[in-house]
N, C-alpha and C positions, 0 to 999 in steps of 0.2 A: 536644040536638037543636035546640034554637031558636039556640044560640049558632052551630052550623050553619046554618041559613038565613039568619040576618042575615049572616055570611060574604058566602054565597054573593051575596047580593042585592048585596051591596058590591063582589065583585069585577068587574070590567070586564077583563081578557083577550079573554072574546069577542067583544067590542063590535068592536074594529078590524077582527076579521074578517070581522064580518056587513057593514060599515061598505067593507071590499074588497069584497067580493063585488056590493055593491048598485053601486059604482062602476065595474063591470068591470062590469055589466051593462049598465049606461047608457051606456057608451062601445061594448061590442057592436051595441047598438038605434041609436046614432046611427051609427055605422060602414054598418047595413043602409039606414039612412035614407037616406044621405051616396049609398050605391051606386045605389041604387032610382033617386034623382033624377037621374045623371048617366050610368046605364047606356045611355037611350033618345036619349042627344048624342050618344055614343059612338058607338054603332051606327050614327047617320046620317053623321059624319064619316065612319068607316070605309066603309060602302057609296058614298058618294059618290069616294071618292078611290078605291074601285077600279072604280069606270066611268070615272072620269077616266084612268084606267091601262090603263083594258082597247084606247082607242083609241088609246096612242102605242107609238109605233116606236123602240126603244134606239137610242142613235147608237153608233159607232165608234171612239166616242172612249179611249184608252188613257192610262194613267198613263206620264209620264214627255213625253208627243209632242204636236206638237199639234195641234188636228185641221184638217182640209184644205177 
């Protein structure tokens, strides 16, 4: 039995995987980080560019012609 636990305490197999796990989590957390801070840019570009949209008038202009 003891020759079993020294074993076990020696082996490292699960080491990498706890070692992923912790890495892929901190890459998650800074991913939500990363969103958080640039979601409320986002939203202002976007709003602003469709007021900027909402007043213009499409031309008539076609592929191929050119306009008059």
């Amino acid at each position: 039995m003891i020759k079993f636990i020294k074993n076990f305490r020696k082996d490292e197999d699960g080491a990498v995987t706890v070692d992923w796990v912790v890495l892929t989590a901190a890459v998650a957390a800074l991913a939500g980080v990363a969103y958080t801070s640039v979601a409320q840019g986002v939203d202002d570009v976007a709003d602003a560019t469709g007021t900027a949209l909402t007043g213009s008038v499409p031309s008539s202009y076609s592929l191929g012609t050119n306009p008059t």
